[in-house]
N, C-alpha and C positions, 0 to 999 in steps of 0.2 A: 831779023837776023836769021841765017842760016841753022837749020836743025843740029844741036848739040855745043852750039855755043851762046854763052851767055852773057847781058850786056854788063860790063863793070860795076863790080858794088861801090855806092859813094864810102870815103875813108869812116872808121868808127872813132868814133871820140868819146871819151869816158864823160860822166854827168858830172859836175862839180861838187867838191865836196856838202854833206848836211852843214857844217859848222866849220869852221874856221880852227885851227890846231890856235890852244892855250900860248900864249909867249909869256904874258904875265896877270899874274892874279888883282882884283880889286884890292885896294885897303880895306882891312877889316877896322871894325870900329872898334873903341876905344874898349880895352879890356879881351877880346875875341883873338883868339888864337887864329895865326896866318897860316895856311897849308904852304910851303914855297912854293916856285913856279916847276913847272915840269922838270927841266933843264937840270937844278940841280938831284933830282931823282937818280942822274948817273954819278954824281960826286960819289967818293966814299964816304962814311962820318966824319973820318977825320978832316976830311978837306968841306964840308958844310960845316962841321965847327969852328975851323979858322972862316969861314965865308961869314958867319954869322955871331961875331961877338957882345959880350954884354949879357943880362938879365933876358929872359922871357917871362912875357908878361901871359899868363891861364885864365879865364874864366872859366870857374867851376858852376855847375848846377847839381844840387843834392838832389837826387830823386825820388824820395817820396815826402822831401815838404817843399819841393822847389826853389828853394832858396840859394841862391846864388852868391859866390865871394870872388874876387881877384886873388891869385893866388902869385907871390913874383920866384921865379926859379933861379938858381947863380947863372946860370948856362944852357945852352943845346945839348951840354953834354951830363945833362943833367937827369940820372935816371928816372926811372917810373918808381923802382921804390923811393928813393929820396923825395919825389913830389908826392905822394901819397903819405908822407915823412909830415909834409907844408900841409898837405890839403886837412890830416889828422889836427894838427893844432889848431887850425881854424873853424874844423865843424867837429870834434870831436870824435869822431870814427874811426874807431880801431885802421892801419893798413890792414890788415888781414882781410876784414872786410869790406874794404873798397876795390871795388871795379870801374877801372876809368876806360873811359870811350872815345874817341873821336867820329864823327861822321865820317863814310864811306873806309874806315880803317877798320873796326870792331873795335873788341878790347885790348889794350894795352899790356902788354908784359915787362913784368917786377925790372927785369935786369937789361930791358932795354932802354936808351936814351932817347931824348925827345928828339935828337938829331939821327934817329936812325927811324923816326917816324916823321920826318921831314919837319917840325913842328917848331919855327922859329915866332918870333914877335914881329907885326910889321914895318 
C-alpha cells in the first residue's frame, strides 16, 4: 500500500459473555430459603408480596451448637422482628440477641420484611 495509508482493520467484536444472565433460580430443598429470581429485584414490596402469597417456610441454623429448626412465617411481609419473635420460641434466645443472616445479604434488620430482602419459599 502506498505510504500513509492503511490497510482496513477487520470489524471488533466483543468476547461472549463469562456466564449466562440468572432468568431463574434452582429449587431449593426442602426447608431452605429461595433467594427470588433477579426480575423481581425491580418489584416494589408491595407488588412481591401480592407476587408471592401464603407462609415462608426458614431454615434456621444456631451458631454456636449448630443446631438447626424450620421456622414457618404468616408472610413475605413478614418482619425480621416478628421472625426473630418465631425463631425465640423455638431456641430460646432472647430477639435482642439474635442476629439473622442471609448469604451474600449480611445481616438482617428488626423492621425490615422478608419481602424487602427478596426472601420467599420456593
Amino acid at each position: 500500500p502506498p505510504i500513509g495509508s492503511m490497510a482496513p482493520l477487520p470489524p471488533i467484536v466483543p468476547p461472549p459473555p463469562l456466564m449466562p444472565p440468572l432468568t431463574q433460580i434452582p429449587p431449593a430443598a426442602a426447608g431452605q430459603v429461595a433467594m427470588a429470581p433477579p426480575a423481581t429485584h425491580q418489584m416494589t414490596d408491595d407488588q412481591f408480596i401480592a407476587a408471592h402469597p401464603g407462609q415462608v417456610t426458614v431454615a434456621i441454623r444456631e451458631s454456636s451448637s449448630g443446631r438447626t429448626a424450620t421456622i414457618v412465617a404468616p408472610s413475605v411481609g413478614t418482619t425480621v422482628s416478628e421472625l426473630k419473635a418465631l425463631v425465640s420460641a423455638e431456641f430460646g434466645i432472647a430477639a435482642n440477641k439474635q442476629k439473622l443472616s442471609v448469604e451474600g445479604q449480611g445481616f438482617l434488620k428488626d423492621a425490615q420484611t422478608l419481602a424487602s430482602y427478596r426472601i420467599a419459599s420456593p
